[in-house]
C-alpha positions as YAML, in Angstrom:
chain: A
units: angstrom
residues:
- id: 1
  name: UNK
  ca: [-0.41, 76.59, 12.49]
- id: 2
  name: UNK
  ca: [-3.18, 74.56, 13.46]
- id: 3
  name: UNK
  ca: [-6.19, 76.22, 15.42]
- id: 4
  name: UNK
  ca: [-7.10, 75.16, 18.79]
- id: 5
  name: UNK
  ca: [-9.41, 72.40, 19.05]
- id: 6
  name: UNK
  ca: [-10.91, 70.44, 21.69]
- id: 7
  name: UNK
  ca: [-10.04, 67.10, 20.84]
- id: 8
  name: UNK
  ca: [-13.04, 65.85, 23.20]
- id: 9
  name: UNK
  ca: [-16.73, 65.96, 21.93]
- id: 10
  name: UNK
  ca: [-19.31, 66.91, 24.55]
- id: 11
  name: UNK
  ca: [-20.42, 64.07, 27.28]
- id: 12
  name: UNK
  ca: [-23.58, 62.20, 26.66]
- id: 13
  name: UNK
  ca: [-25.88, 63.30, 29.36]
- id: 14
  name: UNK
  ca: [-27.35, 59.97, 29.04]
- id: 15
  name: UNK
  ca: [-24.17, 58.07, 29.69]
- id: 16
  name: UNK
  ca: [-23.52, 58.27, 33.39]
- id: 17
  name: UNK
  ca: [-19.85, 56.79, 33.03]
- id: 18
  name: UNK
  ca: [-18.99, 59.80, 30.58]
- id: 19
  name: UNK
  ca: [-16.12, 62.40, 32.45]
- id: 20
  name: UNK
  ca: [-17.83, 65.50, 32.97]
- id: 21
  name: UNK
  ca: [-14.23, 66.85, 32.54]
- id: 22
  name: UNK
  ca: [-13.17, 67.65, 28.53]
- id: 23
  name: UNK
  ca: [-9.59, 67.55, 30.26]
- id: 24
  name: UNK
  ca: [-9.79, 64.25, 31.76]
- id: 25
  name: UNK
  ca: [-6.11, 62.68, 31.36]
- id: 26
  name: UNK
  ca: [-7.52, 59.24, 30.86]
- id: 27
  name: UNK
  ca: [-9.68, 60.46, 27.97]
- id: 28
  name: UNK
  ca: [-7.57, 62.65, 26.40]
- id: 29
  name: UNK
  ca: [-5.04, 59.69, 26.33]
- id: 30
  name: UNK
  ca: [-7.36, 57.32, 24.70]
- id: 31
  name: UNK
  ca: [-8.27, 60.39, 22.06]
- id: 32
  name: UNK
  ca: [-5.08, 60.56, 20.71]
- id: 33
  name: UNK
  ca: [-3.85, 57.03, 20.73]
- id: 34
  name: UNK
  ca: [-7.07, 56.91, 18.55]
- id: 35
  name: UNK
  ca: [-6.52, 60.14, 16.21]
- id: 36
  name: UNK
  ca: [-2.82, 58.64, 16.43]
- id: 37
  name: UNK
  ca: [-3.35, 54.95, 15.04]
- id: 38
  name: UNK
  ca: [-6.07, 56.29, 12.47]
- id: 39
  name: UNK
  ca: [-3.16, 57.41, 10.24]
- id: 40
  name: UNK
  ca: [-1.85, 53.88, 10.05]
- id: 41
  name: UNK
  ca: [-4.74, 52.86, 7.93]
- id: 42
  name: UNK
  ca: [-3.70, 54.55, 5.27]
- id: 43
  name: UNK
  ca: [-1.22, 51.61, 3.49]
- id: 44
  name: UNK
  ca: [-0.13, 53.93, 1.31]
- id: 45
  name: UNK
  ca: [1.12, 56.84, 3.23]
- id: 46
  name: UNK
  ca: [0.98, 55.65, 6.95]
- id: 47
  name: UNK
  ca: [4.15, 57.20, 7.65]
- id: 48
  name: UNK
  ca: [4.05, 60.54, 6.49]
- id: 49
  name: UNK
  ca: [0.15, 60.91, 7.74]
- id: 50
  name: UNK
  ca: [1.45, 59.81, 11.33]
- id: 51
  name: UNK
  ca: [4.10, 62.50, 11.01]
- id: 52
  name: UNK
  ca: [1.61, 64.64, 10.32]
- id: 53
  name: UNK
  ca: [-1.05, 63.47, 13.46]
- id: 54
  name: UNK
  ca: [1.96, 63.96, 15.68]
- id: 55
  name: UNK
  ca: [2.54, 67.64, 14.68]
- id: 56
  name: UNK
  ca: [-1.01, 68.36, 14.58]
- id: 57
  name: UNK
  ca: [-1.99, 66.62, 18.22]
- id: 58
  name: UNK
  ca: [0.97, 68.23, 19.62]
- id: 59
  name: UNK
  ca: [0.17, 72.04, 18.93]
- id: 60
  name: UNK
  ca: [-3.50, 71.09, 19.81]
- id: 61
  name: UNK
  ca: [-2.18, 69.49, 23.02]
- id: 62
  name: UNK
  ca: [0.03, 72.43, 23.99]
- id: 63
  name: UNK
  ca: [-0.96, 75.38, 22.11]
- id: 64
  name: UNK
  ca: [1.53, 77.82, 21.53]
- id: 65
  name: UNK
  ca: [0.18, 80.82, 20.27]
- id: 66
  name: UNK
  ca: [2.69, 81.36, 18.16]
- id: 67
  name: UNK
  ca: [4.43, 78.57, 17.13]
- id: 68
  name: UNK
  ca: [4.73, 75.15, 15.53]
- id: 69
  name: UNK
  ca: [5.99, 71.52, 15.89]
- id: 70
  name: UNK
  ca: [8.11, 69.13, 13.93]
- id: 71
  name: UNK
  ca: [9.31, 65.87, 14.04]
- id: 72
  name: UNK
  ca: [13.09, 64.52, 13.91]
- id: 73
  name: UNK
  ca: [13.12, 60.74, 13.08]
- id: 74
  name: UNK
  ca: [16.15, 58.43, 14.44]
- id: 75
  name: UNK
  ca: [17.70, 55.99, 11.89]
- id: 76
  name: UNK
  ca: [20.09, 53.82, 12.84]
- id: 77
  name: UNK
  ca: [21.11, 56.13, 15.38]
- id: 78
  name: UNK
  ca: [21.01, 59.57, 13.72]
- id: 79
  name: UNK
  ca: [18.65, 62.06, 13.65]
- id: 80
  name: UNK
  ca: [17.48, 62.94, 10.48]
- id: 81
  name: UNK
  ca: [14.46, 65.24, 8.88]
- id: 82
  name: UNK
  ca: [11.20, 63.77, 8.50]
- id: 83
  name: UNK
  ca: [9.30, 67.22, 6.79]
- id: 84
  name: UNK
  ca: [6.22, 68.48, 8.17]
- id: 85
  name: UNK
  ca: [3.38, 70.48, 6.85]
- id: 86
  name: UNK
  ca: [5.13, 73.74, 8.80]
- id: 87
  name: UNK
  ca: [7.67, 74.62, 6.42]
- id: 88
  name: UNK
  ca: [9.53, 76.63, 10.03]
- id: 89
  name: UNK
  ca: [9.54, 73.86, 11.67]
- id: 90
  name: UNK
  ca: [10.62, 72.16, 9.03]
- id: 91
  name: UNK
  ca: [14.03, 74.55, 8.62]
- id: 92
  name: UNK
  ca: [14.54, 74.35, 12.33]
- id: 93
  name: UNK
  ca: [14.51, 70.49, 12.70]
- id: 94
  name: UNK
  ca: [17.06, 70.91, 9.47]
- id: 95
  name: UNK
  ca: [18.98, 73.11, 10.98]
- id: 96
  name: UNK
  ca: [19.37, 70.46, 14.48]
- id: 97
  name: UNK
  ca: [20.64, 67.69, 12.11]
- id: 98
  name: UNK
  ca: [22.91, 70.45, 10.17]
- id: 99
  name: UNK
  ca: [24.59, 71.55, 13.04]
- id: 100
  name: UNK
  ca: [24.49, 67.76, 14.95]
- id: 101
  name: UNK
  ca: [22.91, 69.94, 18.37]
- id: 102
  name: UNK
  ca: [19.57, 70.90, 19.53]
- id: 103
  name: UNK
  ca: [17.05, 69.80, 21.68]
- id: 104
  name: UNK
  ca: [15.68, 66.87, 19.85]
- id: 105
  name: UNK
  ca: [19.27, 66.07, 19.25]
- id: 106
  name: UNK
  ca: [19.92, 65.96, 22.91]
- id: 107
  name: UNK
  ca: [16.53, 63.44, 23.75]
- id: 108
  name: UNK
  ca: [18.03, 61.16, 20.46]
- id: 109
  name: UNK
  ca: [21.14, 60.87, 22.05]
- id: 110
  name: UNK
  ca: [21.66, 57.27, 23.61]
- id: 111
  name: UNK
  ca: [22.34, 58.76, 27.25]
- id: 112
  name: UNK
  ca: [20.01, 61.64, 26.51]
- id: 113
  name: UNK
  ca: [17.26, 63.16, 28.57]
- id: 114
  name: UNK
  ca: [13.63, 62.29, 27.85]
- id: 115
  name: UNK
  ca: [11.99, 66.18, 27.82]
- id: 116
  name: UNK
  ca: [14.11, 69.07, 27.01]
- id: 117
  name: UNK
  ca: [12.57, 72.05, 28.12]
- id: 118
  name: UNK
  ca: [13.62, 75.67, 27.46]
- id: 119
  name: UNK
  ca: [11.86, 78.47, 28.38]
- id: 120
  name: UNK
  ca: [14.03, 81.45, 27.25]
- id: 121
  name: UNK
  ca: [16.18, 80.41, 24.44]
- id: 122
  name: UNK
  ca: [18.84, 83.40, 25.17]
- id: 123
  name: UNK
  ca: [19.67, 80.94, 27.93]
- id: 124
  name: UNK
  ca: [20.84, 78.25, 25.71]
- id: 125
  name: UNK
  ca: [23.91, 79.57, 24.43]
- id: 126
  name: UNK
  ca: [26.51, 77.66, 26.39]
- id: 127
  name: UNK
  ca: [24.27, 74.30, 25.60]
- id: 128
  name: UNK
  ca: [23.87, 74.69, 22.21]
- id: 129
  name: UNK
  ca: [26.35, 77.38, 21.02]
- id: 130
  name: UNK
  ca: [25.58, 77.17, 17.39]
- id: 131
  name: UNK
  ca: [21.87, 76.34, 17.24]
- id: 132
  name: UNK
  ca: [20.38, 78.76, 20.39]
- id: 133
  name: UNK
  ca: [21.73, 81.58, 18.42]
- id: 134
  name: UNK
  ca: [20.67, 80.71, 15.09]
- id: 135
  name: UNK
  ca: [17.19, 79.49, 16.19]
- id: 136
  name: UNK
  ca: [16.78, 82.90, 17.88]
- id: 137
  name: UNK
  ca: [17.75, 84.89, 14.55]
- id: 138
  name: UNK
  ca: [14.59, 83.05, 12.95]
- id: 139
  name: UNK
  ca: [12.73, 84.09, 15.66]
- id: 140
  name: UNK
  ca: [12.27, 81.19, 17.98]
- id: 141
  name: UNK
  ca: [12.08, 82.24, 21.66]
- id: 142
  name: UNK
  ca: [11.43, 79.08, 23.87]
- id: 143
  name: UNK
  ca: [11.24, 75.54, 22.79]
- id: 144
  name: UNK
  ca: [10.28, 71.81, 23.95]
- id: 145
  name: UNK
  ca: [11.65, 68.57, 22.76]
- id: 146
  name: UNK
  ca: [10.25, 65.01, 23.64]
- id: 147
  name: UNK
  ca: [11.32, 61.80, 22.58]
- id: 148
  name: UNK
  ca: [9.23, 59.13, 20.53]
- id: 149
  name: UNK
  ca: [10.65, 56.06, 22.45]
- id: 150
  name: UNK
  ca: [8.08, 52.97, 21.81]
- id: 151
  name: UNK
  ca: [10.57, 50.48, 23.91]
- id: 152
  name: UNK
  ca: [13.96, 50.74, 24.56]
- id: 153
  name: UNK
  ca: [15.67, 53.32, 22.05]
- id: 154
  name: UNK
  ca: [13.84, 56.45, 20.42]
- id: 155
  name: UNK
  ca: [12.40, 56.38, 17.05]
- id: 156
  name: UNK
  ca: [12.02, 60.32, 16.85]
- id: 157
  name: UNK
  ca: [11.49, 63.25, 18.93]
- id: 158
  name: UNK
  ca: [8.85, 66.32, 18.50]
- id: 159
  name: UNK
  ca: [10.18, 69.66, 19.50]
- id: 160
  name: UNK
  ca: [7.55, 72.46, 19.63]
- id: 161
  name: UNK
  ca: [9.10, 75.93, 18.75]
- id: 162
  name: UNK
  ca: [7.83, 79.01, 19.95]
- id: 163
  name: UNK
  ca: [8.30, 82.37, 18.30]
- id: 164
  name: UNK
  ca: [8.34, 86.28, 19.18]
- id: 165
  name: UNK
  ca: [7.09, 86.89, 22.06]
- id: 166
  name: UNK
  ca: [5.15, 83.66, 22.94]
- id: 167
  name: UNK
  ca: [5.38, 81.60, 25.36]
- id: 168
  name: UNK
  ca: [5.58, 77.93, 26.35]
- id: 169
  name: UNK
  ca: [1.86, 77.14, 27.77]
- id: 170
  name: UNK
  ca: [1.67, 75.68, 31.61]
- id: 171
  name: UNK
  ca: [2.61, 71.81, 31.59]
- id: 172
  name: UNK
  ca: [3.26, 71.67, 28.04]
- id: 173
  name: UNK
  ca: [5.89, 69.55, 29.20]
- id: 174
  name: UNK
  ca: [3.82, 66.88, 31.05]
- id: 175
  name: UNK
  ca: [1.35, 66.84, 28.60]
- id: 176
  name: UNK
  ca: [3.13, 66.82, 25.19]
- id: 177
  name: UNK
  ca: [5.43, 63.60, 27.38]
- id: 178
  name: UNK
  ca: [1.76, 61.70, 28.25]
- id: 179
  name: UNK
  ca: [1.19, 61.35, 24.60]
- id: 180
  name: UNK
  ca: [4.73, 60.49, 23.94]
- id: 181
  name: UNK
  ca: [4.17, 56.83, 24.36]
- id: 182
  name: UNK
  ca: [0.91, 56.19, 21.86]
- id: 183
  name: UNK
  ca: [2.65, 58.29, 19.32]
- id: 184
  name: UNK
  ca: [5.77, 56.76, 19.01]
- id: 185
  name: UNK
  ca: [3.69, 53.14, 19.25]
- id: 186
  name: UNK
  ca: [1.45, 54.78, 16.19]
- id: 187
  name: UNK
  ca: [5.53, 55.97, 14.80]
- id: 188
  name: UNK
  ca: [6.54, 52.31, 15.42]
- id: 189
  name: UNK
  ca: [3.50, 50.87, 13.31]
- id: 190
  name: UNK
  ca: [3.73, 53.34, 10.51]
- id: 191
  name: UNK
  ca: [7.21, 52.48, 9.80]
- id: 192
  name: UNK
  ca: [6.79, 48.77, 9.50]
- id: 193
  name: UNK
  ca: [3.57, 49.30, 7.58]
- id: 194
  name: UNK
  ca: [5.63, 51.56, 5.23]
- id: 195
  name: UNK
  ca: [8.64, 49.16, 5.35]
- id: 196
  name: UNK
  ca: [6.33, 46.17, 4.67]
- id: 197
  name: UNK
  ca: [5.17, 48.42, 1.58]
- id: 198
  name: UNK
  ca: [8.52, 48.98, 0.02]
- id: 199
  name: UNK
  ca: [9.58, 45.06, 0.28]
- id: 200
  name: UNK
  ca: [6.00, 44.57, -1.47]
- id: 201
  name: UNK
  ca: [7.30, 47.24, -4.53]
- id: 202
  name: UNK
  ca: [10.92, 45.64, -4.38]
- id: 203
  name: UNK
  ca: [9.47, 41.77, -4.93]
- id: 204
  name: UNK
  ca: [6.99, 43.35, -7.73]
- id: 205
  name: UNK
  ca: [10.06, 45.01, -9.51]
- id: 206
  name: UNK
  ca: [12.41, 42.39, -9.20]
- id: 207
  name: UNK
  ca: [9.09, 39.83, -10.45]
- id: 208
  name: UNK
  ca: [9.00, 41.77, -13.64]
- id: 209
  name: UNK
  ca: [12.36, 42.44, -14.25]
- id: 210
  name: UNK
  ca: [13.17, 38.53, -14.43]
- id: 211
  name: UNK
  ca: [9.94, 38.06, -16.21]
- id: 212
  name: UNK
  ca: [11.58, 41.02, -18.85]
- id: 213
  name: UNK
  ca: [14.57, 39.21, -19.34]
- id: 214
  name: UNK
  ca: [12.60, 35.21, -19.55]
- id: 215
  name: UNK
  ca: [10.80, 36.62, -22.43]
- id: 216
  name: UNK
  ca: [13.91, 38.60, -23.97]
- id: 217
  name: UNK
  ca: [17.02, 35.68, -23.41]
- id: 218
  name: UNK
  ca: [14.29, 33.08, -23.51]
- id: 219
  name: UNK
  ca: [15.61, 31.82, -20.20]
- id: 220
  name: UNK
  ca: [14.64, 30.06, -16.68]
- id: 221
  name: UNK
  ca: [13.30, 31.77, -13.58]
- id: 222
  name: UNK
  ca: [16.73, 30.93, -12.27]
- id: 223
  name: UNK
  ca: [18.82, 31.83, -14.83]
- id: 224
  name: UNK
  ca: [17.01, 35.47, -14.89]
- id: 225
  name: UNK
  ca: [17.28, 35.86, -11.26]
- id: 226
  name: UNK
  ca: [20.84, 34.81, -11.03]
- id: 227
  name: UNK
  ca: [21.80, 37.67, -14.14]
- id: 228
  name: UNK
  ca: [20.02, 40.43, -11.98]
- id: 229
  name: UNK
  ca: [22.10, 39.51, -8.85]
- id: 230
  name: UNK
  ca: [25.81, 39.17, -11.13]
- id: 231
  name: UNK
  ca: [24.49, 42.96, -12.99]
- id: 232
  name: UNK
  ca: [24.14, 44.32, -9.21]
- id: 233
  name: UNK
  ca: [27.25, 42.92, -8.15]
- id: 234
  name: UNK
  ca: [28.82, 43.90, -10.78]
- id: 235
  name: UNK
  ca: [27.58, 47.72, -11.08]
- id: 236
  name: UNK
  ca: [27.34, 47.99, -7.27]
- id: 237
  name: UNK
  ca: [23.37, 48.86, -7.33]
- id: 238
  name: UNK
  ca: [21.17, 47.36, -5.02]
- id: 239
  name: UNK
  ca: [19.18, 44.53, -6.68]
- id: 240
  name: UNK
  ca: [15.89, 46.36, -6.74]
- id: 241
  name: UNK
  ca: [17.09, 49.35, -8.28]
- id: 242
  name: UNK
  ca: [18.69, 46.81, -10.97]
- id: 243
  name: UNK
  ca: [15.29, 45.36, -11.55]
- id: 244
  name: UNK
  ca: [13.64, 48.98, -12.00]
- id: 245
  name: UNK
  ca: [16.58, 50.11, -14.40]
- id: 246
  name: UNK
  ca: [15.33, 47.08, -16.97]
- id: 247
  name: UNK
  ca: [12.33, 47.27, -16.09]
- id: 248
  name: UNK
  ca: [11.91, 51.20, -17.08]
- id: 249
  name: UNK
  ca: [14.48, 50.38, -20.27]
- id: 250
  name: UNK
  ca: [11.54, 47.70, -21.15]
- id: 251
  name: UNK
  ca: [8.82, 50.12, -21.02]
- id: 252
  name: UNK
  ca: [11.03, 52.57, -22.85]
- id: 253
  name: UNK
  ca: [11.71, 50.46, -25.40]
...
């Protein structure tokens, strides 16, 4: 659990345009879409240390007391785990994909709402007959999901979970759904950085797997690249993971 922090540092007195107010929407905005696109630097884990910024500016946000956030991510249209550093939240966005209901589930779905908002999860039965009951066994009392949705379809959703007897803070809601937007734009940019990233590995791989076979068969550029294609048609592997098999035998060897 992350402590509370004020993600604001105190106003100039010398700058007379600087809010006097360490709340002041605009500002706090313009914080996180900051905090939020700093993670993307990071080439070679943008993705999981956006993840990460998400959860982190979310219980800062909206603190909870007692309680944590976690992030579901949406690929090709179903939810699935992305980890956090909260090992409960963790479980409990498991246990949403597990049981295919939830509140993140719910903002994923294509005619889904935008902010799911639950203040006593007791409530919940009839909505989510298997998860409400299981999430209160672990302890979860009230919960809050948002969707991630950069342009037309979600990319994820962040549900905070509260536990025992906390309780969701005043306008959690409204505040956790104004950062929405530059997190799943900083969500959006961390997944093509890390998608850009694997294509990089995949041309490397595949580069030195023909070069493994040119010096071995004393062969053509070509001629190597066309055997890697006919040994992944043939085994049913994906090219790449072809080119890392002989690659790995070469280094073996």
């Amino acid at each position: 659990m992350h402590p509370r922090q004020n993600l604001l540092p105190p106003p100039d007195p010398t700058d007379v345009t600087a809010p006097t107010d360490p709340a002041d929407p605009a500002l706090v905005l313009a914080r996180a879409a900051s905090e939020l696109n700093a993670g993307i630097s990071d080439r070679d884990d943008a993705l999981a240390a956006t993840l990460t910024c998400i959860t982190s500016l979310t219980e800062r946000l909206a603190p909870l007391g007692r309680g944590c956030a976690g992030v579901l991510l949406c690929r090709r249209g179903r939810p699935e785990t992305a980890g956090t550093a909260d090992r409960f939240a963790t479980e409990l966005d498991a246990l949403q994909v597990d049981l295919g209901q939830g509140p993140a589930v719910d903002v994923l779905g294509a005619d889904g709402p935008v902010v799911v908002e639950v203040t006593d999860l007791a409530t919940a039965d009839d909505r989510w007959p298997a998860f409400a009951p299981a999430a209160r066994a672990r302890g979860v009392a009230a919960l809050l999901a948002v969707a991630l949705v950069p342009r037309d379809r979600p990319l994820g959703a962040v549900t905070l979970y509260v536990r025992g007897d906390g309780r969701l803070p005043a306008g959690a809601a409204a505040t956790v759904a104004a950062i929405a937007v530059p997190a799943a734009m900083a969500l959006h940019a961390a997944r093509r950085v890390a998608g850009l990233d694997q294509a990089v590995t995949s041309r490397d791989l595949i580069g030195q797997a023909k070069g493994v076979l040119m010096q071995r068969d004393h062969i053509g550029p070509d001629e190597a690249f066309g055997r890697l294609v006919a040994a992944s048609q043939h085994t049913n592997l994906k090219l790449v993971d072809v080119a890392r098999w002989l690659v790995d035998d070469a280094v073996r060897g």
